[in-house]
C-alpha positions as a LaTeX table, in Angstrom:
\begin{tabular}{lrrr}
\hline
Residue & $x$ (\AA) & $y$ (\AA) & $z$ (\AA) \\
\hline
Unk1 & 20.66 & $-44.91$ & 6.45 \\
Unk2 & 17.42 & $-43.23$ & 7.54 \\
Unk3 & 16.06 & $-40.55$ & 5.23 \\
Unk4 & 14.82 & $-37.70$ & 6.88 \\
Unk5 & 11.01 & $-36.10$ & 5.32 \\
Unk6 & 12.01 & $-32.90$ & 4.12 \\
Unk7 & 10.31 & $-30.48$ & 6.84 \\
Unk8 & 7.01 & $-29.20$ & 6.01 \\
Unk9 & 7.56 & $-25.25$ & 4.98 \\
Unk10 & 6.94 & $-22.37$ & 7.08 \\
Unk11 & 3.74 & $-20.41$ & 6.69 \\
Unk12 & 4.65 & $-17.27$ & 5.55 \\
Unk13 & 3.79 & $-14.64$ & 8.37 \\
Unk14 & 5.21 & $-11.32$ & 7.62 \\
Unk15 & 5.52 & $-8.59$ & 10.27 \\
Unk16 & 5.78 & $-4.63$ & 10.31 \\
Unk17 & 8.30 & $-3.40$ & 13.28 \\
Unk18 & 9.66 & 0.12 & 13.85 \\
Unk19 & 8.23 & 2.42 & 12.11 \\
Unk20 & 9.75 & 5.80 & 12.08 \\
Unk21 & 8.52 & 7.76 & 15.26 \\
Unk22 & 9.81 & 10.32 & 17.35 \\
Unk23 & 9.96 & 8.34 & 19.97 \\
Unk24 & 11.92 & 5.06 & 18.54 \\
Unk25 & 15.53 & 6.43 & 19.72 \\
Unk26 & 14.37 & 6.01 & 23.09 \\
Unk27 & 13.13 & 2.31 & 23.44 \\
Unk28 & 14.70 & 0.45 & 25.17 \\
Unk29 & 16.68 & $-2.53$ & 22.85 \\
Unk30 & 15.33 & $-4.92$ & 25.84 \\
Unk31 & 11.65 & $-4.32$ & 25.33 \\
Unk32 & 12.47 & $-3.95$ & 21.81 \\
Unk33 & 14.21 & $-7.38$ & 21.37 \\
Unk34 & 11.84 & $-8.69$ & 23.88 \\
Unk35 & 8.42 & $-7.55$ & 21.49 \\
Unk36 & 9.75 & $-9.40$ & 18.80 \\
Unk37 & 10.60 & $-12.44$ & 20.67 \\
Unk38 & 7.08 & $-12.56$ & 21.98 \\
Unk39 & 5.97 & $-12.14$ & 18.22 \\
Unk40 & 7.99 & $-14.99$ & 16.88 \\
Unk41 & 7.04 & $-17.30$ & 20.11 \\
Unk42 & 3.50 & $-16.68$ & 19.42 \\
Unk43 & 3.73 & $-17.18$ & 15.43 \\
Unk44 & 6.15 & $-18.39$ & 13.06 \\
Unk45 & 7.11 & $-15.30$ & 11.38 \\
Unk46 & 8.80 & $-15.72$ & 8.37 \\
Unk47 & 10.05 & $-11.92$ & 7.41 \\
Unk48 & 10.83 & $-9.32$ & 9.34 \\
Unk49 & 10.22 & $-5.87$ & 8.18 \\
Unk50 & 12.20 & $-3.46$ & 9.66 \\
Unk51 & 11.65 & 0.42 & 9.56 \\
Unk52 & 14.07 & 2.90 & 7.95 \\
Unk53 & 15.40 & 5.27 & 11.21 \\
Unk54 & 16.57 & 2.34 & 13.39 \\
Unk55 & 19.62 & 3.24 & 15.14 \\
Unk56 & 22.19 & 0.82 & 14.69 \\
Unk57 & 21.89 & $-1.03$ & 18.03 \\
Unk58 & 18.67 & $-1.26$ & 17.76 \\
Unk59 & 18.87 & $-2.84$ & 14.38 \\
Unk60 & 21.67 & $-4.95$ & 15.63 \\
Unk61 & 18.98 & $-6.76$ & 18.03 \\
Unk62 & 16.62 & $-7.31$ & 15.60 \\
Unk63 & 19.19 & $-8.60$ & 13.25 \\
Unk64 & 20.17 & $-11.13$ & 15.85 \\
Unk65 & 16.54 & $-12.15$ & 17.26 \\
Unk66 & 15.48 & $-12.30$ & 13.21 \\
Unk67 & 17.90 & $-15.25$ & 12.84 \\
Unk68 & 16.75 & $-16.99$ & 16.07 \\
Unk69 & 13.41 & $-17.06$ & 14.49 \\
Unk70 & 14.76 & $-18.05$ & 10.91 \\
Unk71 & 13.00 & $-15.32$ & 9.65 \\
Unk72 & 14.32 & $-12.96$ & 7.00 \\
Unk73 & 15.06 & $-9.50$ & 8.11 \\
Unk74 & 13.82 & $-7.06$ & 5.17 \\
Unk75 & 14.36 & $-3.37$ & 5.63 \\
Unk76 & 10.86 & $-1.34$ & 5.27 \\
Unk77 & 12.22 & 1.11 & 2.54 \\
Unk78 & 10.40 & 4.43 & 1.19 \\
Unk79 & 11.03 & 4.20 & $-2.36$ \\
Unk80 & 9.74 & 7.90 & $-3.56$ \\
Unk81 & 9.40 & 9.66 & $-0.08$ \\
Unk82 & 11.99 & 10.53 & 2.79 \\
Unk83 & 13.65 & 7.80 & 4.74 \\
Unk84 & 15.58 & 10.26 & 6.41 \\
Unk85 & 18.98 & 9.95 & 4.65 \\
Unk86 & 17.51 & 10.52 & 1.15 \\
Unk87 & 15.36 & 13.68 & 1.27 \\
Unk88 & 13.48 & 14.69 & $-2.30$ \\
Unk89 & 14.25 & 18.00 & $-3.16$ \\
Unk90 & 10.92 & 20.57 & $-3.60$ \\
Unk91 & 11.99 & 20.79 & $-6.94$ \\
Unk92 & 11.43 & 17.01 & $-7.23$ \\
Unk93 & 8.00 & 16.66 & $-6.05$ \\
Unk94 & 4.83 & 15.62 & $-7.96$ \\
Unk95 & 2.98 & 18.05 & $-10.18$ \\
Unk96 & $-0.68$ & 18.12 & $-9.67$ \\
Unk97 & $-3.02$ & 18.91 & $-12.83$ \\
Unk98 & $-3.43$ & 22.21 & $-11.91$ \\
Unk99 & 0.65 & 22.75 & $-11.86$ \\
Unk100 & 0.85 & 23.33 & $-8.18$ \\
Unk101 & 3.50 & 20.59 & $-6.15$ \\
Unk102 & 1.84 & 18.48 & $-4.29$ \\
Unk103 & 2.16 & 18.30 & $-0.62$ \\
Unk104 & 2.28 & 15.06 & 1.42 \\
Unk105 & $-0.41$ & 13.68 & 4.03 \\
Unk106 & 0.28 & 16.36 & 7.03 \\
Unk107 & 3.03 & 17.91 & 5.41 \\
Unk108 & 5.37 & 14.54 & 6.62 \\
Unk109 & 8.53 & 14.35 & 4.44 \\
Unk110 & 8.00 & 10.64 & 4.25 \\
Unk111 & 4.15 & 11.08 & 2.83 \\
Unk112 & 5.57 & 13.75 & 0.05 \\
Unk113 & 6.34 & 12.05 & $-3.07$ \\
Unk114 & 8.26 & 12.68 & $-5.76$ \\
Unk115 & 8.12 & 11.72 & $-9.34$ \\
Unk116 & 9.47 & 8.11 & $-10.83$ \\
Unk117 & 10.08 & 10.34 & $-14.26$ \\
Unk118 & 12.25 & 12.80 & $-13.05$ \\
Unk119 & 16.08 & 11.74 & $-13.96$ \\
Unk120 & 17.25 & 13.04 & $-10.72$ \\
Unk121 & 15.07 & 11.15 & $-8.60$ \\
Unk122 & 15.60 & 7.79 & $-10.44$ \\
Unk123 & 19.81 & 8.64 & $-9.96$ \\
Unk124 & 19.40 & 9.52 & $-6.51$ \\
Unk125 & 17.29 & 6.44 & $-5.49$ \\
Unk126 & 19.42 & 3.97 & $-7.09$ \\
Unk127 & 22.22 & 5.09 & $-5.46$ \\
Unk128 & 20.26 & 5.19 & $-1.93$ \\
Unk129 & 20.40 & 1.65 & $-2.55$ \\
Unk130 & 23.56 & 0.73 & $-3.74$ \\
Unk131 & 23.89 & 1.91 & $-0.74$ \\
Unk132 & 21.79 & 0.05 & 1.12 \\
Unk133 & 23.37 & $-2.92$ & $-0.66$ \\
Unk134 & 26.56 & $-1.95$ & 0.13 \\
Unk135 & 25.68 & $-1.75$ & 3.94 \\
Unk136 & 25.02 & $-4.97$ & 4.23 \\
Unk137 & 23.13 & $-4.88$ & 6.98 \\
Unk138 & 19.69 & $-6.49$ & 5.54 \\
Unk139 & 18.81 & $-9.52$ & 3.67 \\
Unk140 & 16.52 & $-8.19$ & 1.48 \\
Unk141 & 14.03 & $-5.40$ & 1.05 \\
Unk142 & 10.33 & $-4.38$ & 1.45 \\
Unk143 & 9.45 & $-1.67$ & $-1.12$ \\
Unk144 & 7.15 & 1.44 & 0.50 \\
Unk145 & 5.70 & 4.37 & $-0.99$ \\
Unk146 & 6.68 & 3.52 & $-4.46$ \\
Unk147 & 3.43 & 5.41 & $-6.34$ \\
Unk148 & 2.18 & 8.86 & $-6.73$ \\
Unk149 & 0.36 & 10.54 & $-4.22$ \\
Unk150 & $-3.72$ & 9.77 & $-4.04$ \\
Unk151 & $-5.47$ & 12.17 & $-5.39$ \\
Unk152 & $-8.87$ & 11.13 & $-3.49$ \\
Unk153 & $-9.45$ & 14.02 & $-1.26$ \\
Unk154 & $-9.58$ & 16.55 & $-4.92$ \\
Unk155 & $-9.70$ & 14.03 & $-7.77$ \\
Unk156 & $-8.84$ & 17.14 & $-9.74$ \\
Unk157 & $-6.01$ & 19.11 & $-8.26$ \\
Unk158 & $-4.29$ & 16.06 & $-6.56$ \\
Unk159 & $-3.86$ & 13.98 & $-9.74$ \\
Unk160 & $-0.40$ & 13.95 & $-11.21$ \\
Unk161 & 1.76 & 14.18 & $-12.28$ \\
Unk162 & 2.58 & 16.79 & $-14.96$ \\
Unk163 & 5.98 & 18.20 & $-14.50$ \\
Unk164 & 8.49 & 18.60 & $-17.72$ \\
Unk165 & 10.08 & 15.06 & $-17.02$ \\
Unk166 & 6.43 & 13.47 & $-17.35$ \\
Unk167 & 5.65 & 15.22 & $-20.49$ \\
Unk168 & 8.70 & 14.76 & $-22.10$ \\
Unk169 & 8.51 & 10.50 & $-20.93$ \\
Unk170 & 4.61 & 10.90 & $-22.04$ \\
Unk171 & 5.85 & 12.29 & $-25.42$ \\
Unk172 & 8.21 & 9.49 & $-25.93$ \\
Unk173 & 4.93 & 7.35 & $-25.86$ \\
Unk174 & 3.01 & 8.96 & $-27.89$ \\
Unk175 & 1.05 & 10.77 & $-24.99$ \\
Unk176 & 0.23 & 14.83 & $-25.57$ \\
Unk177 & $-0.40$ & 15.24 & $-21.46$ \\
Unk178 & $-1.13$ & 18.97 & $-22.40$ \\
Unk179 & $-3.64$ & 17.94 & $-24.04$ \\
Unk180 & $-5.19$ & 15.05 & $-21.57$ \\
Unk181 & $-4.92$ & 17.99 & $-19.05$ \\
Unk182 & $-6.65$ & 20.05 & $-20.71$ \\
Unk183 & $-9.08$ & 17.65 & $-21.17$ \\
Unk184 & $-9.35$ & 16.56 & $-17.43$ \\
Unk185 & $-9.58$ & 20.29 & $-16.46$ \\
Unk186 & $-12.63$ & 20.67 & $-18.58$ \\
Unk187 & $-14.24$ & 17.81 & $-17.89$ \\
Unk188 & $-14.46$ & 18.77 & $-14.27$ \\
Unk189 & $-16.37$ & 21.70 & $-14.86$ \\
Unk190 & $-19.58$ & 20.21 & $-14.77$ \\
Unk191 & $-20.69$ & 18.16 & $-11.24$ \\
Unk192 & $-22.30$ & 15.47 & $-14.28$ \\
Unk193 & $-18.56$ & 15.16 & $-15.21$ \\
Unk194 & $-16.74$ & 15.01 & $-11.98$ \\
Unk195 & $-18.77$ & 12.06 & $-11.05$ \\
Unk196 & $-17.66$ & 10.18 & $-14.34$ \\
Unk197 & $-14.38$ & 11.37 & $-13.54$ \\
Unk198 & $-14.63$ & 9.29 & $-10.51$ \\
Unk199 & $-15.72$ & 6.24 & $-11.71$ \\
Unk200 & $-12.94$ & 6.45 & $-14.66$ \\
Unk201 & $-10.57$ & 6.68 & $-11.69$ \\
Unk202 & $-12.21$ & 3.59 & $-10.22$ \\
Unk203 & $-11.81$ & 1.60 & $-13.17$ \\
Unk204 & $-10.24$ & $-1.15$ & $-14.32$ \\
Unk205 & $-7.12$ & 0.19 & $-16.69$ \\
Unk206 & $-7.89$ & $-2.58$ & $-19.71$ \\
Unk207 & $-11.77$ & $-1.22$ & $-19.52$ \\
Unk208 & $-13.14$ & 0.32 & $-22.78$ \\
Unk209 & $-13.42$ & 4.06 & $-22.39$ \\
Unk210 & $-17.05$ & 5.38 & $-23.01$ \\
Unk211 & $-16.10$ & 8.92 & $-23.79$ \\
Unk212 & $-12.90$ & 10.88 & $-25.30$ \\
Unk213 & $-12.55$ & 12.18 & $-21.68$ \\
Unk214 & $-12.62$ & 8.37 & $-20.11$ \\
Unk215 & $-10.27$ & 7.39 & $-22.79$ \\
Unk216 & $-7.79$ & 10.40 & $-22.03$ \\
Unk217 & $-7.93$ & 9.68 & $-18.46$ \\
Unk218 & $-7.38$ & 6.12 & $-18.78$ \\
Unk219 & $-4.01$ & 6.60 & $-20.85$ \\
Unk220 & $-2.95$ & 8.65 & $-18.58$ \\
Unk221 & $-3.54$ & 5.99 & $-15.59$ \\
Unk222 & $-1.70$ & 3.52 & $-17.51$ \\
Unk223 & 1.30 & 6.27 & $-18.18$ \\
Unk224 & 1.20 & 6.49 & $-14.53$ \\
Unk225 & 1.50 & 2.53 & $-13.45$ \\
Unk226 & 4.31 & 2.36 & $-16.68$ \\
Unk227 & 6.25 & 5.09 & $-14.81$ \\
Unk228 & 6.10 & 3.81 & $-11.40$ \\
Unk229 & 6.84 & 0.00 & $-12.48$ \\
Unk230 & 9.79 & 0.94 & $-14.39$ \\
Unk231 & 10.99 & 2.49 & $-11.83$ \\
Unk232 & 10.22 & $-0.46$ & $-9.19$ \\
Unk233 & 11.37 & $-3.20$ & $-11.75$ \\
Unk234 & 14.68 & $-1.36$ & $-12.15$ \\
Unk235 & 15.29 & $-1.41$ & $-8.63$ \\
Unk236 & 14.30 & $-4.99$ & $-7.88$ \\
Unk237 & 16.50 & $-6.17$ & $-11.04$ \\
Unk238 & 19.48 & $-4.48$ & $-9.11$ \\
Unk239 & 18.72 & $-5.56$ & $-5.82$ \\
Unk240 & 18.27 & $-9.77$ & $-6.63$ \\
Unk241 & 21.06 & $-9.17$ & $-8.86$ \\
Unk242 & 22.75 & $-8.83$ & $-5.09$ \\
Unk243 & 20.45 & $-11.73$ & $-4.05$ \\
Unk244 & 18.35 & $-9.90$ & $-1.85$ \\
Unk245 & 14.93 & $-10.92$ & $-2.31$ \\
Unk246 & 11.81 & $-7.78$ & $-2.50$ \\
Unk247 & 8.55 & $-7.63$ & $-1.26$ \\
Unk248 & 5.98 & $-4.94$ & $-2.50$ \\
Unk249 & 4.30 & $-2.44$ & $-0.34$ \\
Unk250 & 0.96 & $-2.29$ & $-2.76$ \\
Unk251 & $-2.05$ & $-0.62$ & $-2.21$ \\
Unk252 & $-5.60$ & $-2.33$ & $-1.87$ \\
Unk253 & $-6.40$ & $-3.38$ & $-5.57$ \\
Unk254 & $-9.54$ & $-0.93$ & $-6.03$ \\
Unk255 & $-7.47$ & 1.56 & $-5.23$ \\
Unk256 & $-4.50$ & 1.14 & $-7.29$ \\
Unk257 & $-5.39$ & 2.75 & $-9.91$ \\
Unk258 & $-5.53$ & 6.09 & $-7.97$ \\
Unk259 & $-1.97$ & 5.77 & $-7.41$ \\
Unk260 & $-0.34$ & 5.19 & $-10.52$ \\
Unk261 & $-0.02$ & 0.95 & $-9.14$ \\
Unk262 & $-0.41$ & $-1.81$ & $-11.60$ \\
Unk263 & $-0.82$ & $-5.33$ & $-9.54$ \\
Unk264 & $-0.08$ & $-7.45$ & $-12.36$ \\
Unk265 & 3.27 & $-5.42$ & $-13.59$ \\
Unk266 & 4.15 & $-4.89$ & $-9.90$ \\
Unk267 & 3.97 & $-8.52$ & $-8.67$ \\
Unk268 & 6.28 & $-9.63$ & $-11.74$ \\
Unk269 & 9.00 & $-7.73$ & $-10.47$ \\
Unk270 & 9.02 & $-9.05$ & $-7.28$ \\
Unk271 & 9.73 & $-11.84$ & $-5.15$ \\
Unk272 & 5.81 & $-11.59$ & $-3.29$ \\
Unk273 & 3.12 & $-8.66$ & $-2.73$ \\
Unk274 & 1.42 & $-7.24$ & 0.34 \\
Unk275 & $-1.84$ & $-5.99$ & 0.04 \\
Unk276 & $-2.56$ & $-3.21$ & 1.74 \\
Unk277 & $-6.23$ & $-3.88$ & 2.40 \\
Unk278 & $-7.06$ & $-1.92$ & 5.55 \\
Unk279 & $-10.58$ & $-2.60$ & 5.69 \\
Unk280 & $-10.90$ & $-0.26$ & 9.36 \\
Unk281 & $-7.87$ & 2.75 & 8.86 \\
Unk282 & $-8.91$ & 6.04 & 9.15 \\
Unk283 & $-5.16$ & 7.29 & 7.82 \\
Unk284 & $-3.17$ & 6.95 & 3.79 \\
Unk285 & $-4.13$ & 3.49 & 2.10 \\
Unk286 & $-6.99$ & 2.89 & 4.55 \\
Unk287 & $-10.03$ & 1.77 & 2.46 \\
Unk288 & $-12.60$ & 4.09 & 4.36 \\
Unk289 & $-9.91$ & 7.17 & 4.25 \\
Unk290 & $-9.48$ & 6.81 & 0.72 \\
Unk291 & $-13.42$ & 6.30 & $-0.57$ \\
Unk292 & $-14.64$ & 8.20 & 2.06 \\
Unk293 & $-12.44$ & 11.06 & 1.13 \\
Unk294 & $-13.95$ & 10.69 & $-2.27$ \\
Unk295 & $-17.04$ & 10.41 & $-1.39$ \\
Unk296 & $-16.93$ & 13.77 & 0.39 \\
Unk297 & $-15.61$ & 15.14 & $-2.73$ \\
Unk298 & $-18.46$ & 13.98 & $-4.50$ \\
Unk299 & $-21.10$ & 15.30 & $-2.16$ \\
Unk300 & $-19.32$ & 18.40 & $-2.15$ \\
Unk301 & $-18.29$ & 18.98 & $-5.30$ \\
Unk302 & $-20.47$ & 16.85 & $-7.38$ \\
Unk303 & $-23.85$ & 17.59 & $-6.23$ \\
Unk304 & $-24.20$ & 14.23 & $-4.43$ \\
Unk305 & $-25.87$ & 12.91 & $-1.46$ \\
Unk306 & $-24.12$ & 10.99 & 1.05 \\
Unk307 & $-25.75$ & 7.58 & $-0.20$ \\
Unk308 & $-25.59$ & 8.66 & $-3.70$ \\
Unk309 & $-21.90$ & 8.93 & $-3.42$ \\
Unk310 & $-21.39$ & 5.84 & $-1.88$ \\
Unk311 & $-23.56$ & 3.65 & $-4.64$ \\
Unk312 & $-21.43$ & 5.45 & $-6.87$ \\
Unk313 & $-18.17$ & 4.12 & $-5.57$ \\
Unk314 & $-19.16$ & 1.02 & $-4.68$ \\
Unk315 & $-20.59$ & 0.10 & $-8.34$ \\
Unk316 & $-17.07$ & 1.33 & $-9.65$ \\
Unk317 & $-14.90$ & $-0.73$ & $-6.67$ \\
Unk318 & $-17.21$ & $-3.86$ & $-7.33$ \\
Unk319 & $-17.17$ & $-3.66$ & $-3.14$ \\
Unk320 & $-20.40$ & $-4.09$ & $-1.33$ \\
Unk321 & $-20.32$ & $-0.68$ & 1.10 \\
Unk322 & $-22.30$ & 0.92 & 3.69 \\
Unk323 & $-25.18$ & 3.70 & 2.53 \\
Unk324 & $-24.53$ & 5.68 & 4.85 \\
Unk325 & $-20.71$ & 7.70 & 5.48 \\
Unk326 & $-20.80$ & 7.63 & 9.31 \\
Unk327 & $-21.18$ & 4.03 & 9.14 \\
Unk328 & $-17.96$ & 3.26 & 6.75 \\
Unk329 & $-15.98$ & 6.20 & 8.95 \\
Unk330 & $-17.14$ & 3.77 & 12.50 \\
Unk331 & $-17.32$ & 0.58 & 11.16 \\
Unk332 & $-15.11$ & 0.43 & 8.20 \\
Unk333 & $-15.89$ & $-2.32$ & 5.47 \\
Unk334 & $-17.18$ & $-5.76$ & 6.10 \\
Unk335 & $-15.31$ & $-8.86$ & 6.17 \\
Unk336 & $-17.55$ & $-10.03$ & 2.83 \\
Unk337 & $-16.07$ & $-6.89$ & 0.61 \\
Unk338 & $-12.55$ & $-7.74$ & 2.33 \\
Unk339 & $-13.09$ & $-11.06$ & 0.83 \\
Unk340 & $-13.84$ & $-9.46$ & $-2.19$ \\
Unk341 & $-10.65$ & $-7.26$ & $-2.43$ \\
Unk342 & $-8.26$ & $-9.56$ & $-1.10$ \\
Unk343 & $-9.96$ & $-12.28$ & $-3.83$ \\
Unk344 & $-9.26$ & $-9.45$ & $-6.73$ \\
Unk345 & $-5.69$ & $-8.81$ & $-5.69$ \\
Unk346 & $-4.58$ & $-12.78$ & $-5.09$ \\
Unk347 & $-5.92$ & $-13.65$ & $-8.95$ \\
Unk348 & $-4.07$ & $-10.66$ & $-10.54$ \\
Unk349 & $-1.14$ & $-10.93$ & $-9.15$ \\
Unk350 & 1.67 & $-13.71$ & $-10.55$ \\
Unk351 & 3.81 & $-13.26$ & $-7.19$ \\
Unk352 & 2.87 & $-15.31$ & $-3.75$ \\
Unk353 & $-0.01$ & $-12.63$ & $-2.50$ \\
Unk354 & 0.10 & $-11.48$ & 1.35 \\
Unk355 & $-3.14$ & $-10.09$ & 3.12 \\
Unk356 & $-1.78$ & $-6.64$ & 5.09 \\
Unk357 & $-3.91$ & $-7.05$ & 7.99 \\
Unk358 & $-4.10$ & $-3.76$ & 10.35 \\
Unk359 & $-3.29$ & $-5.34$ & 13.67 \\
Unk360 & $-2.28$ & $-2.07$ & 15.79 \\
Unk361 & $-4.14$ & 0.28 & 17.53 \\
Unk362 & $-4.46$ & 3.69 & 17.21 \\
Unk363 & $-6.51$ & 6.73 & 18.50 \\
Unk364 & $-8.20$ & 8.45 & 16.08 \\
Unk365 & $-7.04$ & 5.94 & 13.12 \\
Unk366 & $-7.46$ & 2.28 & 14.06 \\
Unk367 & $-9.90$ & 1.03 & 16.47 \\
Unk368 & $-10.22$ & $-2.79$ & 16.18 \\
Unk369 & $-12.36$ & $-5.99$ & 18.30 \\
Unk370 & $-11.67$ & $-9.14$ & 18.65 \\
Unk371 & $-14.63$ & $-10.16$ & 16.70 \\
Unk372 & $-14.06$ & $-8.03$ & 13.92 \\
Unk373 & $-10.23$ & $-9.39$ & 13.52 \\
Unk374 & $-11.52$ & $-12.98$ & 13.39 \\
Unk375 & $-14.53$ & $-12.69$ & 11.01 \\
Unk376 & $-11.51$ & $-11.01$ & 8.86 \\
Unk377 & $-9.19$ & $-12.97$ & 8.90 \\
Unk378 & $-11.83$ & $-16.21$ & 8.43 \\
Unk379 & $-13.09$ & $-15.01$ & 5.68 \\
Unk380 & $-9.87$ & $-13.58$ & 3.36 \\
Unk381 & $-8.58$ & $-17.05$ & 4.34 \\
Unk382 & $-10.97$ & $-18.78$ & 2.24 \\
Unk383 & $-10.01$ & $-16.73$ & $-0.71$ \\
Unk384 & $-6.24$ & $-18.63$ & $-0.64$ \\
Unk385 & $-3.56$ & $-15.82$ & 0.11 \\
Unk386 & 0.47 & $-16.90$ & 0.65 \\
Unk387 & $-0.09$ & $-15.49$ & 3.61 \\
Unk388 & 0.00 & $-12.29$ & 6.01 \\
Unk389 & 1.65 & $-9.61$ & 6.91 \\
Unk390 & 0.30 & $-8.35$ & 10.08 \\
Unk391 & 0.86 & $-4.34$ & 9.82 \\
Unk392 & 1.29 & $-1.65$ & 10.16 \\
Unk393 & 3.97 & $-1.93$ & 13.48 \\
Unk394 & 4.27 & $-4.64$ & 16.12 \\
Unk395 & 5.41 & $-2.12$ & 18.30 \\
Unk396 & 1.72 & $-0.62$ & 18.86 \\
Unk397 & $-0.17$ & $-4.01$ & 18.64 \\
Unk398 & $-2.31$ & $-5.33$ & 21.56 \\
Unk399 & $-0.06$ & $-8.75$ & 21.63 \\
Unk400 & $-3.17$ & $-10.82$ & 22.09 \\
Unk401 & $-4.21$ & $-10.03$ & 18.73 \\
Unk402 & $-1.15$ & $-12.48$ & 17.75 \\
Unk403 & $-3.04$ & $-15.16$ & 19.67 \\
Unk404 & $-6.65$ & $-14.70$ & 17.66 \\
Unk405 & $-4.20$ & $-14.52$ & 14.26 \\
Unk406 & $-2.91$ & $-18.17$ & 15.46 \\
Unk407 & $-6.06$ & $-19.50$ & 16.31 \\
Unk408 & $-8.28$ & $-18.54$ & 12.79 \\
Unk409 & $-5.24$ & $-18.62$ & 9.97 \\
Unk410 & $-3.16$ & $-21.36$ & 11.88 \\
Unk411 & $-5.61$ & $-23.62$ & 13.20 \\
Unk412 & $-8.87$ & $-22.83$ & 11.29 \\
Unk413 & $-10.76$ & $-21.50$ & 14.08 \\
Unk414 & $-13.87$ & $-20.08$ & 12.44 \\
Unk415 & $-15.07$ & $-16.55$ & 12.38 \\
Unk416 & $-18.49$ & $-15.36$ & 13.79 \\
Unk417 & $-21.72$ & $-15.55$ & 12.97 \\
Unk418 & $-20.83$ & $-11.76$ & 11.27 \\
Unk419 & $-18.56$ & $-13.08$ & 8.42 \\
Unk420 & $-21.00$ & $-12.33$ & 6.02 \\
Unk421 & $-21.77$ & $-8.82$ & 6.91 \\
\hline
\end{tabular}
């Protein structure tokens, strides 16, 4: 009898389809099917992560070209937002330090978070997916939106959360958040300590603290990334208890901290981790959206100049950045300091690592070349991901972007001369 070599495993290409949009009862299920054939034709996709309005013939298409593929079909779930059948109640949402609720990015239900503390929330989004469970109409799913809102655009009134639930879970851990607010609130009246409250932000959670201010923020940070990873491990434990497996929506790793993520904690509950490092999105979890929204802060608020600001966030990030804002708004970060993050994020986390590589296009908050996609993609792939998952939506990506990811993370075709920028 001939023995057959067991067949050599299947790189592990995720992809982002169907994101909610106005628009996405309309498609047609041909071109619909017909994109994601295309997709799996030009790469061999391994998960598919399907969006959270899909009507169900729609769904039923994807379902069927996701097994033609042997790919896994994952819905693309919004843990602590709106996915359109579970809708947070105002009372629910985050508490910013200033005791205000927080509103999401352009008022979108499915940017406005509420918090992992509150016992109503945690009922009502383990029973969203008992029911999703119960549907049976995925094989596993792709945690989204599972943190607290980021706080960079007003470090001071967008950081939360302090509602009754979190002081009472604070309290239980020896945490006095009345106090650490108070402390935060007077520590940003000076511009000398809004700029340290920045860098604390920035930090690394097991860091020393230099200051009784540093120190207050940083327990709170870690009360945050405690609150959100119970949360996520208590809904992964009950979801591979029904043997569906659970990938990680995670922000880039210098920014987790501003969003109550812990990449270590995070990655241990699941079965792998994307990584959203969007070195060129102008939009939520974009690198330049997020520091450059800081750095405004900081020249506005802080007494800063535009350079000034950026040395300030790059020292704390550990991410070479441009001087200059206009050049981080055009041109985004280089391919070196993707290297950087992506490198950070792979050796933290304990769960295979994927690169979230912004593939679509998108006036106003994506604008990509050819040259800049390969000197990415070259140069994160010497730093040893699992893998990729090409984001944020297949459905508004220039297919010939497919192609170039073939040709550098498939076959090793090099990057340009640029890689090193």
């Amino acid at each position: 009898m001939q023995i057959r070599a067991n067949p050599r495993p299947k790189p592990k290409i995720s992809i982002q389809y169907l994101q909610d949009s106005p628009d996405l009862a309309d498609r047609s299920i041909k071109d619909v099917r017909e994109r994601l054939r295309i997709a799996g034709d030009k790469l061999p996709l391994s998960e598919v992560l399907i969006g959270w309005q899909v009507p169900p013939s729609m769904l039923k298409a994807c379902r069927q070209e996701a097994e033609r593929l042997d790919a896994t079909l994952y819905r693309w779930h919004p843990l602590l937002a709106s996915d359109g059948v579970f809708y947070p109640r105002p009372e629910w949402r985050v508490i910013g330090l200033h005791g205000e609720p927080l509103t999401g990015f352009q008022d979108m239900p499915d940017f406005t978070f509420v918090c992992p503390n509150r016992p109503q929330v945690r009922a009502a989004v383990m029973e969203r997916l008992e029911n999703l469970i119960a549907d049976g109409a995925y094989e596993g799913l792709f945690l989204d939106r599972m943190r607290f809102p980021s706080p960079a655009a007003d470090p001071l009134g967008d950081l939360g959360c302090f509602c009754p639930s979190c002081h009472q879970a604070a309290a239980r851990q020896g945490l006095d958040l009345a106090r650490i607010r108070a402390t935060l609130q007077a520590w940003g009246q000076s511009a000398a300590g809004k700029r340290d409250l920045v860098r604390a932000l920035l930090q690394p959670l097991e860091g020393a603290p230099d200051s009784p201010q540093a120190g207050a923020l940083k327990s709170f940070l870690r009360f945050r990334c405690e609150s959100v990873s119970g949360l996520v491990r208590l809904a992964a434990e009950r979801l591979q208890a029904a043997r569906m497996p659970v990938g990680l929506d995670c922000f880039s790793p210098a920014l987790m901290p501003l969003v109550g993520q812990d990449n270590a904690a995070l990655a241990a509950c699941a079965d792998w981790v994307k990584l959203m490092c969007y070195a060129h999105t102008l939009g939520p979890a974009g690198l330049p959206f997020e520091l450059l929204a800081l750095a405004d802060w900081l020249v506005e608020r802080a007494g800063m100049d535009g350079a000034g600001a950026l040395a300030l966030l790059s020292q704390a990030t550990g991410l070479p950045l441009p001087a200059d804002r206009g050049a981080l708004r055009v041109g985004g970060l280089s391919s070196r300091a993707l290297r950087v993050e992506v490198g950070q994020g792979v050796a933290a986390s304990s769960a295979p690592c994927l690169f979230g590589v912004e593939l679509m296009e998108m006036e106003g908050v994506v604008s990509l070349d050819p040259v800049q996609i390969r000197d990415d993609l070259s140069a994160v792939r010497e730093v040893g991901p699992a893998g990729l998952a090409l984001s944020w939506d297949l459905w508004d990506m220039p297919l010939g972007r497919l192609d170039l990811v073939r040709e550098v993370w498939l076959e090793g075709g090099g990057g340009s001369k640029g890689v090193g920028r």
